[in-house]
C-alpha atoms as a printed R data frame, in Angstrom:
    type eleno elety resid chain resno       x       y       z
1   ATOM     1    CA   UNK     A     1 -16.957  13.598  22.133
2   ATOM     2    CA   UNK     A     2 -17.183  14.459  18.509
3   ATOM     3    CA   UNK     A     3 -20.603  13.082  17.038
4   ATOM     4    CA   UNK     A     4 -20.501  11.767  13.342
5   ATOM     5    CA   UNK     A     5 -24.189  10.332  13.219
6   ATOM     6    CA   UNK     A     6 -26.058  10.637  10.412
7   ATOM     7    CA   UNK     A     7 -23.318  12.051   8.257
8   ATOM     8    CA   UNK     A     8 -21.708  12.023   4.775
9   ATOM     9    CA   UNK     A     9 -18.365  11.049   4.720
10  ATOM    10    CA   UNK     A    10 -16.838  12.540   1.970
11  ATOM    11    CA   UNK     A    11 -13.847  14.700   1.932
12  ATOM    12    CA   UNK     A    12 -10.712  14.908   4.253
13  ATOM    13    CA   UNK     A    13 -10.952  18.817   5.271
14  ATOM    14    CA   UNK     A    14 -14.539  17.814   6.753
15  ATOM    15    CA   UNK     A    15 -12.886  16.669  10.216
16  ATOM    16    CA   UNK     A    16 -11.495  18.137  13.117
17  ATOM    17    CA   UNK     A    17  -9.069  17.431  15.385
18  ATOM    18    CA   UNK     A    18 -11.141  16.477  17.812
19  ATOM    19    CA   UNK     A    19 -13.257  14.210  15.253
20  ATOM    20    CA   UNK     A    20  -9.679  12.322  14.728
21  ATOM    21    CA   UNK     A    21  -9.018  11.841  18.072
22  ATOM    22    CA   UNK     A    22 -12.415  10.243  18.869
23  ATOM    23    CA   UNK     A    23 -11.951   8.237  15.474
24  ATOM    24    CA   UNK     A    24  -8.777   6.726  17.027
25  ATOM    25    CA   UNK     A    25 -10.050   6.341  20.159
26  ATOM    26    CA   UNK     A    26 -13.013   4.421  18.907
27  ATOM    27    CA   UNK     A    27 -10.915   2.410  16.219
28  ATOM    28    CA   UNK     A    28  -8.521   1.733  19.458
29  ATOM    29    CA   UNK     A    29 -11.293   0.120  21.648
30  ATOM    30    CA   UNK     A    30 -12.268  -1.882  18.292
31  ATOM    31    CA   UNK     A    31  -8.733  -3.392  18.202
32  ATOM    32    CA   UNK     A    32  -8.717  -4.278  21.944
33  ATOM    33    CA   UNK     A    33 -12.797  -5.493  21.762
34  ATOM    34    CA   UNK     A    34 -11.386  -7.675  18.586
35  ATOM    35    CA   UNK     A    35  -8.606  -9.411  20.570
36  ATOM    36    CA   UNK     A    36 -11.060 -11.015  23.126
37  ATOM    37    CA   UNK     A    37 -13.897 -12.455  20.270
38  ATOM    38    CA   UNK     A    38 -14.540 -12.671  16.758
39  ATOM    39    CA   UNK     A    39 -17.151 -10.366  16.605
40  ATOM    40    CA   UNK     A    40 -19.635  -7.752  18.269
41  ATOM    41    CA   UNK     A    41 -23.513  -7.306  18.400
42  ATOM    42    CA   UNK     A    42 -23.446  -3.697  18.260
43  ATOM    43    CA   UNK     A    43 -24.799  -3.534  14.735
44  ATOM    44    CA   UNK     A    44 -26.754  -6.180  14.380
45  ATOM    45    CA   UNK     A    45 -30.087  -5.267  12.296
46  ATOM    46    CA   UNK     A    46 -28.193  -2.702  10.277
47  ATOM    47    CA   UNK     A    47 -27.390  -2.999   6.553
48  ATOM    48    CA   UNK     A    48 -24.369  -1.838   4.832
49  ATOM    49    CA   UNK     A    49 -24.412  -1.268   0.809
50  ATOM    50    CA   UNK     A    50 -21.123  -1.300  -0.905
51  ATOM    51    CA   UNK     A    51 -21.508   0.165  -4.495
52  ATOM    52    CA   UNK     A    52 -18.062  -0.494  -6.166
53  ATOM    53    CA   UNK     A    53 -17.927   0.999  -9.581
54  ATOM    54    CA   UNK     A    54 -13.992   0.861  -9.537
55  ATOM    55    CA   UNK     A    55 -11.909  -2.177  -9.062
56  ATOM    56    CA   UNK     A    56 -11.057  -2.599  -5.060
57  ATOM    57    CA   UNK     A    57  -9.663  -4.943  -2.939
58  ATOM    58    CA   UNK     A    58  -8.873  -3.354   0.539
59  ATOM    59    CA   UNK     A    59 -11.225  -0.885   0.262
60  ATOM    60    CA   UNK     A    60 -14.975  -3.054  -0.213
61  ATOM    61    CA   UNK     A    61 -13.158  -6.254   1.728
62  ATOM    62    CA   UNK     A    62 -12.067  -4.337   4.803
63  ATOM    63    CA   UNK     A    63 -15.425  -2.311   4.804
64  ATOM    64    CA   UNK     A    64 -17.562  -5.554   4.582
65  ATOM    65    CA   UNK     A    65 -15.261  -6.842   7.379
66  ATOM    66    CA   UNK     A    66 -16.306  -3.878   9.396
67  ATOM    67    CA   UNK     A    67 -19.419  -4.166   9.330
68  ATOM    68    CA   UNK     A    68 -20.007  -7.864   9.796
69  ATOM    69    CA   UNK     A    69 -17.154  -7.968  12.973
70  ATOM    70    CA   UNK     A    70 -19.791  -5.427  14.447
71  ATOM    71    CA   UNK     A    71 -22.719  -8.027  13.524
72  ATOM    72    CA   UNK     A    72 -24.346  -6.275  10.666
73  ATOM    73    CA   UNK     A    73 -24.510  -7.188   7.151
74  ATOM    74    CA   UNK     A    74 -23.542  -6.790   4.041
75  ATOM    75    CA   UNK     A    75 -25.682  -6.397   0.220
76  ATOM    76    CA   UNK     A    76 -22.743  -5.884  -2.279
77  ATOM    77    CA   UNK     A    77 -22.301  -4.491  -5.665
78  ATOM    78    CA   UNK     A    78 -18.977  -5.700  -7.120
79  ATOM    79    CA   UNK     A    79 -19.067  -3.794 -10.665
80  ATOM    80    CA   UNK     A    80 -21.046  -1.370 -12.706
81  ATOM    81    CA   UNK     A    81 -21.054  -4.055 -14.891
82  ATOM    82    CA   UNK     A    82 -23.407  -6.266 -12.881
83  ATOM    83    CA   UNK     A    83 -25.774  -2.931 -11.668
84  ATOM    84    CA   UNK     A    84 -28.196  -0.716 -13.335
85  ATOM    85    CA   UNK     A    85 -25.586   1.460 -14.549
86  ATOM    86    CA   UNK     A    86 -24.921  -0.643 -17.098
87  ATOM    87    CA   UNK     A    87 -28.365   0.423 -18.099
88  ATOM    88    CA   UNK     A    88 -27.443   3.771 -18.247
89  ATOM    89    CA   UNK     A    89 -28.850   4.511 -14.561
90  ATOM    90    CA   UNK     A    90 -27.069   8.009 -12.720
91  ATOM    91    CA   UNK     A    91 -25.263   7.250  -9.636
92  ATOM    92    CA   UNK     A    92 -27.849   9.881  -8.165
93  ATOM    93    CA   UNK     A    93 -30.383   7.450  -8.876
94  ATOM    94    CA   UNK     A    94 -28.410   4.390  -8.051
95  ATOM    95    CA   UNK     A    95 -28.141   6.035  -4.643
96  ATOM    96    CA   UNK     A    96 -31.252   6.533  -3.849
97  ATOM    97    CA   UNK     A    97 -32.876   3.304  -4.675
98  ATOM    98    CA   UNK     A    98 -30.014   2.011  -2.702
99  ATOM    99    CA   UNK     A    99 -30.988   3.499   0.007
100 ATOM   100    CA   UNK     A   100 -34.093   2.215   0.790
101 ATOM   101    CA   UNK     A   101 -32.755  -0.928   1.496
102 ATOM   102    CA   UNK     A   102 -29.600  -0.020   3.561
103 ATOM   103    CA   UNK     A   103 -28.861   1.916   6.739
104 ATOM   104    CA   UNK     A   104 -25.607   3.275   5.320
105 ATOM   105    CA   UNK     A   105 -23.273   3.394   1.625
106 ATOM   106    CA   UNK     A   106 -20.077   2.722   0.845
107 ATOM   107    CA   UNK     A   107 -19.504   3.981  -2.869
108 ATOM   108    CA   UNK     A   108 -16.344   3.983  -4.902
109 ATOM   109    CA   UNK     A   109 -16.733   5.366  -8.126
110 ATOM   110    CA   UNK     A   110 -13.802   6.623 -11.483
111 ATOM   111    CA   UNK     A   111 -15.356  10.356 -11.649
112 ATOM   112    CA   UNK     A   112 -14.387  13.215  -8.655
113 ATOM   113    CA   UNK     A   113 -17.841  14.185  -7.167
114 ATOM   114    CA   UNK     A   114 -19.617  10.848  -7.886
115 ATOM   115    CA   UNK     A   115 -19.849  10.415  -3.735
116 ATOM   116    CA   UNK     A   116 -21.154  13.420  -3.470
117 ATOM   117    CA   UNK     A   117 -23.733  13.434  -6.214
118 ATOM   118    CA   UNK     A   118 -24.632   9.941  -4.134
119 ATOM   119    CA   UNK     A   119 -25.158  11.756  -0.619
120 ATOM   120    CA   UNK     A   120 -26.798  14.348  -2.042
121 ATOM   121    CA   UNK     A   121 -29.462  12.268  -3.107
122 ATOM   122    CA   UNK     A   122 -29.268   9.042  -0.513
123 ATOM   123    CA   UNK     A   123 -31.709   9.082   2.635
124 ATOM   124    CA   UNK     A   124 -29.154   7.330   4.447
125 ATOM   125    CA   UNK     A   125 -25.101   8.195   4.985
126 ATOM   126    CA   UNK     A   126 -22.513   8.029   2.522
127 ATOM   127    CA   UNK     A   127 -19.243   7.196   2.670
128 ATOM   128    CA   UNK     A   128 -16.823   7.975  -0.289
129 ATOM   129    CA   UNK     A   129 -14.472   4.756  -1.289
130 ATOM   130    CA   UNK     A   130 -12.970   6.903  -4.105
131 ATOM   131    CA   UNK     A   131 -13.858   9.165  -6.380
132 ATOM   132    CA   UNK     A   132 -11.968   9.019  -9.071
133 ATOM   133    CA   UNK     A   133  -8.461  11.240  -8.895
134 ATOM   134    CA   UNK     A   134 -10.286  13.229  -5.788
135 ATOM   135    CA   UNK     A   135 -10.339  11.978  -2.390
136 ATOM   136    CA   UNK     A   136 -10.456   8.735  -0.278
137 ATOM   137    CA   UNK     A   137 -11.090  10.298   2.996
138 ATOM   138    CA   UNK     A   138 -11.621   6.777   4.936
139 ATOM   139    CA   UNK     A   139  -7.845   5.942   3.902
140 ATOM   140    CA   UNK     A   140  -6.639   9.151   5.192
141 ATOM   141    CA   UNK     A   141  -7.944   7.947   8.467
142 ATOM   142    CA   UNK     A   142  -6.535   4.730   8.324
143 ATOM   143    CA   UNK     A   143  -3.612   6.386   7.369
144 ATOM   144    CA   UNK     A   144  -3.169   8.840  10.845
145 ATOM   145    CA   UNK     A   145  -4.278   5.719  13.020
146 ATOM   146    CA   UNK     A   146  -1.762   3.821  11.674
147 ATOM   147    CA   UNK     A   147   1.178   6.827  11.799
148 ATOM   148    CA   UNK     A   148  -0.209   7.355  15.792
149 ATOM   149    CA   UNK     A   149   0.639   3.437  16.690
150 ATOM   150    CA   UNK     A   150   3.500   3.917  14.717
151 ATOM   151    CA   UNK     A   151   5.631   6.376  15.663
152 ATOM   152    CA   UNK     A   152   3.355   7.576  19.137
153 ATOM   153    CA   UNK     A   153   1.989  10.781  17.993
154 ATOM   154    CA   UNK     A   154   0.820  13.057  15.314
155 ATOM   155    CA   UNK     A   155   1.964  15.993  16.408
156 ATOM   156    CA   UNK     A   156   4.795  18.056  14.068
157 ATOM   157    CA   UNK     A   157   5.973  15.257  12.056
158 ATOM   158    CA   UNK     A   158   7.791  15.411   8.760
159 ATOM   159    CA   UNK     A   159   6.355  13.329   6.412
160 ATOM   160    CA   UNK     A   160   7.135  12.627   2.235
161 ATOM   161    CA   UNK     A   161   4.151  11.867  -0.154
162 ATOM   162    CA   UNK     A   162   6.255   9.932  -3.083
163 ATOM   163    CA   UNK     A   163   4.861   8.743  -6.533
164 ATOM   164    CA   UNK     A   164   1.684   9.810  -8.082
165 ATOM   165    CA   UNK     A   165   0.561  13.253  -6.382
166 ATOM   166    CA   UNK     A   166  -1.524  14.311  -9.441
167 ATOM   167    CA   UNK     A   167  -4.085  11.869  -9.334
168 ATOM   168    CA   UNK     A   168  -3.302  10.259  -5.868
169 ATOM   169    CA   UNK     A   169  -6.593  10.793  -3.830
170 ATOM   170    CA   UNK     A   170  -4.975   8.969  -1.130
171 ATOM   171    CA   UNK     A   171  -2.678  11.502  -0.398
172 ATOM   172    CA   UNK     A   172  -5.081  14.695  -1.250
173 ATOM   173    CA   UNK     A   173  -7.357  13.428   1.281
174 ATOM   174    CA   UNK     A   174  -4.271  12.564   3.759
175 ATOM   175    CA   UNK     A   175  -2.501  15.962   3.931
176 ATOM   176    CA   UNK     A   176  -5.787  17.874   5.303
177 ATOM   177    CA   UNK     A   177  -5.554  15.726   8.614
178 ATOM   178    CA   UNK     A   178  -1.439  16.003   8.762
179 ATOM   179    CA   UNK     A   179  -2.028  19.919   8.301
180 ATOM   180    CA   UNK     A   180  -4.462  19.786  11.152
181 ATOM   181    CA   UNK     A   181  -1.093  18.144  13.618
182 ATOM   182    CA   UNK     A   182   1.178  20.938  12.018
183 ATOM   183    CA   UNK     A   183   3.448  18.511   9.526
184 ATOM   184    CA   UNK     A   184   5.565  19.457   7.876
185 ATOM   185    CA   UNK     A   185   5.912  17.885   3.846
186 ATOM   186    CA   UNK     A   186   7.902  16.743   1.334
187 ATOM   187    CA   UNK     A   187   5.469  16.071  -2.136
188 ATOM   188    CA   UNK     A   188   8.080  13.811  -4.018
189 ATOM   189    CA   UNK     A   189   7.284  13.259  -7.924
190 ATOM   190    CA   UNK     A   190   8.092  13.678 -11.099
191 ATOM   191    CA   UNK     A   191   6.928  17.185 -12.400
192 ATOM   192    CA   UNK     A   192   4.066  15.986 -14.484
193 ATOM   193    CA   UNK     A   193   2.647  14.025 -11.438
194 ATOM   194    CA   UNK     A   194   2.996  17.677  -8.704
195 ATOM   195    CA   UNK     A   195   0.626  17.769  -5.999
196 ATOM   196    CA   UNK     A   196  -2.278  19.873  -7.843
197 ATOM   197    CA   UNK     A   197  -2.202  23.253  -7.068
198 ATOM   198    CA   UNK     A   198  -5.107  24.262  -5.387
199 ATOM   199    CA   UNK     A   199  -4.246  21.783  -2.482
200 ATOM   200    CA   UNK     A   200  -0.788  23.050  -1.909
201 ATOM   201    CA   UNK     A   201  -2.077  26.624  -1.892
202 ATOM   202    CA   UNK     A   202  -4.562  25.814   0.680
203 ATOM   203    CA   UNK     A   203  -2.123  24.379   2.753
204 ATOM   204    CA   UNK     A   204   0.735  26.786   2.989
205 ATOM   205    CA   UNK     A   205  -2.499  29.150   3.917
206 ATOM   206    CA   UNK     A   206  -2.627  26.963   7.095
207 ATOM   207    CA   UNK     A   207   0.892  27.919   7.146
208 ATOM   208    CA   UNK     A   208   1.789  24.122   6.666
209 ATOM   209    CA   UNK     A   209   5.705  23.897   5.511
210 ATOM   210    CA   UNK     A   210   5.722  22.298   1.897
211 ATOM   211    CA   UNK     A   211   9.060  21.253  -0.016
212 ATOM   212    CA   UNK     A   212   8.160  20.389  -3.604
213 ATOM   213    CA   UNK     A   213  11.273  17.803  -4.843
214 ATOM   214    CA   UNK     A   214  11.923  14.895  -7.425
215 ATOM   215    CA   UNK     A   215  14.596  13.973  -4.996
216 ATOM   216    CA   UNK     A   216  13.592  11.450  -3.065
217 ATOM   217    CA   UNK     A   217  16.825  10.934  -1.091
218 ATOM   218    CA   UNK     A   218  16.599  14.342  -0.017
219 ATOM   219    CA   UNK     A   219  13.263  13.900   1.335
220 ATOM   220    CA   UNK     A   220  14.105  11.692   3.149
221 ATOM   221    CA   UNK     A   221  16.638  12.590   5.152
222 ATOM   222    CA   UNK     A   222  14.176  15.159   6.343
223 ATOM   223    CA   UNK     A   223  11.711  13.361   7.054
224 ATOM   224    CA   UNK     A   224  10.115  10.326   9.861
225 ATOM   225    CA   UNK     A   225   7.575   8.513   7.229
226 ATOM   226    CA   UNK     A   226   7.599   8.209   3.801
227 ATOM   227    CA   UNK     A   227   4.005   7.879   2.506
228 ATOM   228    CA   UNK     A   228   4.866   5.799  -1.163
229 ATOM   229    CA   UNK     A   229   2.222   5.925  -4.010
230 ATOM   230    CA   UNK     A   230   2.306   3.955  -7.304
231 ATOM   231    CA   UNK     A   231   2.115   5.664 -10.746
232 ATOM   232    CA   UNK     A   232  -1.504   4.982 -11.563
233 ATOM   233    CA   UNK     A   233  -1.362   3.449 -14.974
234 ATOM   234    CA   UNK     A   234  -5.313   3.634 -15.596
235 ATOM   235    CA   UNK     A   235  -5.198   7.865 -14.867
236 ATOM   236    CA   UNK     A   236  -3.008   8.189 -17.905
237 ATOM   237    CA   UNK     A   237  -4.883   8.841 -21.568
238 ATOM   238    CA   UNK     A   238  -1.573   8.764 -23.032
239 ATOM   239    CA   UNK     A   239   0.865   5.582 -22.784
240 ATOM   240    CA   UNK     A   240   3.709   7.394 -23.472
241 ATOM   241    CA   UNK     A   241   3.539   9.634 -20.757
242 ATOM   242    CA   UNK     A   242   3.060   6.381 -18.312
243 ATOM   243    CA   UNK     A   243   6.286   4.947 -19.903
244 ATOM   244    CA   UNK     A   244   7.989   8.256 -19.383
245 ATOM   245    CA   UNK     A   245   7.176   8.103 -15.295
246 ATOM   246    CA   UNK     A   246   6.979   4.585 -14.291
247 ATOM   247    CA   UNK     A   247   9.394   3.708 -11.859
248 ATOM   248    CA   UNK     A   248  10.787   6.920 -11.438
249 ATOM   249    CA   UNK     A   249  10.517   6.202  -7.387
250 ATOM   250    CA   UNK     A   250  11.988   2.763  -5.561
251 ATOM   251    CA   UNK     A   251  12.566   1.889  -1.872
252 ATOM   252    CA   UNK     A   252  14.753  -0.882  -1.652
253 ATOM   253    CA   UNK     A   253  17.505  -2.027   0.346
254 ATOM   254    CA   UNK     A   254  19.939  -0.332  -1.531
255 ATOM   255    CA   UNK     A   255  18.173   2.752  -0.674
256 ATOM   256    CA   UNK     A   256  17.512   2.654   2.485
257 ATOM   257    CA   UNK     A   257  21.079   2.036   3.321
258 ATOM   258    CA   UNK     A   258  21.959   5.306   1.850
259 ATOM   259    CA   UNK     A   259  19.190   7.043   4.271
260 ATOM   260    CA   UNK     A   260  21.451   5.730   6.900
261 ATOM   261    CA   UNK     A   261  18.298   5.850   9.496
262 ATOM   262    CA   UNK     A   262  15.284   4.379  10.545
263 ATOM   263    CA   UNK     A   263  12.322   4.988   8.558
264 ATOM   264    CA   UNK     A   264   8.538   4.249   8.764
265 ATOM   265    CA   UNK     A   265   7.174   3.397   5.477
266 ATOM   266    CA   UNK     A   266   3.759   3.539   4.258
267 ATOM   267    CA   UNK     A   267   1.723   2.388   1.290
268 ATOM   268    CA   UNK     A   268  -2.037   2.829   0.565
269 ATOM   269    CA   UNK     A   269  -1.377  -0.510  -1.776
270 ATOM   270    CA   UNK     A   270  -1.736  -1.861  -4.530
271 ATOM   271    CA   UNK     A   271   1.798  -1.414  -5.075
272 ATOM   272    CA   UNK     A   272   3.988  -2.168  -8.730
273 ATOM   273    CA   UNK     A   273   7.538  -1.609  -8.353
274 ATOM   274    CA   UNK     A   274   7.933   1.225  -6.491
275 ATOM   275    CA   UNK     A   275   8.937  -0.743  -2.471
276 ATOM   276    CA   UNK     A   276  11.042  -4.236  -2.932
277 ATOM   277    CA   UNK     A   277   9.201  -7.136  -1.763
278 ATOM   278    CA   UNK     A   278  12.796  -7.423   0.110
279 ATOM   279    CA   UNK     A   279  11.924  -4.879   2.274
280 ATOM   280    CA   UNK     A   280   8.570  -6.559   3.545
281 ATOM   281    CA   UNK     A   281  10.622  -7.346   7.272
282 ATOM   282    CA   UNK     A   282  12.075  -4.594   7.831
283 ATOM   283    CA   UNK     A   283  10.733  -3.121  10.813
284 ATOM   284    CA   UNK     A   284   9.555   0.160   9.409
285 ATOM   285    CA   UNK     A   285   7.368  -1.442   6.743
286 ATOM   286    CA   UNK     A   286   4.129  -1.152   7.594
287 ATOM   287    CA   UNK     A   287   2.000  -0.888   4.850
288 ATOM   288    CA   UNK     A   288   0.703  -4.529   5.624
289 ATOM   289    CA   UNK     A   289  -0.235  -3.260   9.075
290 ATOM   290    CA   UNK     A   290  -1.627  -0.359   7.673
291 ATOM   291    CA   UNK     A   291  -3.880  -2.671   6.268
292 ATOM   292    CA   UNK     A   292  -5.085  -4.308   9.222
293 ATOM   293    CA   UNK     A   293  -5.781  -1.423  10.783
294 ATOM   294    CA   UNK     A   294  -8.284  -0.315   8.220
295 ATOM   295    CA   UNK     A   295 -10.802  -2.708   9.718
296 ATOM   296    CA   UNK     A   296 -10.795  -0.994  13.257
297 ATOM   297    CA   UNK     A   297 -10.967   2.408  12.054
298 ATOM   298    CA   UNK     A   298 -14.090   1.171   9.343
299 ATOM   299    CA   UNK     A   299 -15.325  -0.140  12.345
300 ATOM   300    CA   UNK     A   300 -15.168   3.179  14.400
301 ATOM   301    CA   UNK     A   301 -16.709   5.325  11.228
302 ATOM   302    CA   UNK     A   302 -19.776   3.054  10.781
303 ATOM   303    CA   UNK     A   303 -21.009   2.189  14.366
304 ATOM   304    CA   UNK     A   304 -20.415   6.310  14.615
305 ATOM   305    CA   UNK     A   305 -22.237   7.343  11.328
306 ATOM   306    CA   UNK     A   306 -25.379   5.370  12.749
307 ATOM   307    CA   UNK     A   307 -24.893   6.526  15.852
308 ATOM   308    CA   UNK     A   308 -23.873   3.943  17.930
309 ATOM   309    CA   UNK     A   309 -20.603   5.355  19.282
């Protein structure tokens, strides 16, 4: 078994296949535990911080979740706004007063490093909810839980990243674990939004297969998933260069009749425009489950981060 306890969680090239497998595993048992009572004792006593410096719905709501379905609790900090920031106080420091009232913290923050800068100066684990246009590693593993109920296995699966690959730290922290299963990828955007290079470099050195295209149709009919992204609005300094993306991607009806086959879509969510609320029932949709399943894999990463799985 692959042992987590006591550690950062920060970036998705930090696990192993065998971590994964043990993070499913875990998140699996969570499920089935959750289907016979509300909640579990097996963190009671423990204290989980959530330091939200970014706007977040899924993210602090499933973590808090989590932790209370395992019978811990929760001390919450819902803006920099309302916090010591405000003041002028460094994450760093944030941190580490936070720390000596919780056993583990969930930060999500608008600058790449912030969680870093936090568990580098934290007595306690840290878990990174964002950082800015750099990674979300706890999505990623959301992500592959939800892609092995879907479709049964992670193993050599073709799989298009669609939207915002620039700034999308959903997807840089998802294609480390794909490349770990051999996928093969489609990065689907508009050229000002490309995957950024240093990631796709690293993984055709894994000797991952990577087709850069704007043409989503194409893509598709290569591919098993479709992992959609909005166009982050907020990323852009410039309005005009928003107004010149938005909406450049939409899966509709329309469009998946011209795939002519079954696909399983995905979406880290919010979304704008870019999936049709009319496709909400079709049976490949399954970003709403995707959400669901963030609270069993939570679940698996905290009781394992303090060592109780």
């Amino acid at each position: 078994m692959a042992s987590l306890k006591g550690k950062d969680i920060l970036h998705g090239n930090q696990f192993t296949k065998k971590d994964i497998d043990t993070i499913i595993q875990n998140a699996a048992q969570f499920e089935k535990e959750l289907k016979k009572k509300d909640s579990l004792s097996l963190l009671k006593g423990k204290v989980l911080a959530t330091l939200f410096f970014e706007p977040s719905t899924r993210t602090r709501l499933s973590f808090e979740t989590a932790m209370q379905r395992l019978g811990g609790s929760v001390i919450s900090m819902a803006s920099a706004e309302s916090s010591s920031a405000a003041k002028g106080e460094t994450v760093a420091d944030t941190a580490r007063t936070v720390s000596q009232y919780a056993d583990v913290i969930v930060i999500r923050h608008p600058r790449i490093g912030s969680a870093k800068e936090a568990a580098d100066a934290a007595d306690v684990p840290v878990i990174n909810a964002g950082d800015g246009a750099g990674q979300h590693p706890t999505q990623a593993l959301l992500d592959v839980y939800t892609i092995y109920k879907e479709l049964g296995s992670l193993k050599k699966l073709s799989v298009s990243m669609v939207g915002d690959l620039k700034n999308g730290r959903t997807v840089h922290a998802l294609v480390e674990l794909l490349a770990l299963f051999g996928a093969k990828l489609y990065f689907v955007s508009p050229s000002l939004l490309k995957m950024p290079e240093e990631i796709t470099l690293r993984l055709k050195e894994k000797g991952i297969e990577i087709i850069e295209t704007e043409d989503l149709l194409e893509a598709a009919f290569g591919s098993d998933l479709l992992y959609v992204t909005r166009i982050q609005k907020e990323r852009f300094t410039d309005p005009t260069e928003y107004e010149r993306v938005k909406g450049s991607y939409v899966v509709d009806q329309k469009f998946l009749d011209s795939v002519k086959k079954k696909l399983t879509i995905m979406h880290p969510l919010p979304r704008v425009d870019e999936i049709n609320p009319e496709i909400d029932t079709y049976p490949g949709a399954a970003y709403f489950r995707q959400v669901r399943n963030g609270v069993f894999v939570r679940m698996a990463l905290l009781a394992m981060v303090l060592g109780k799985r």
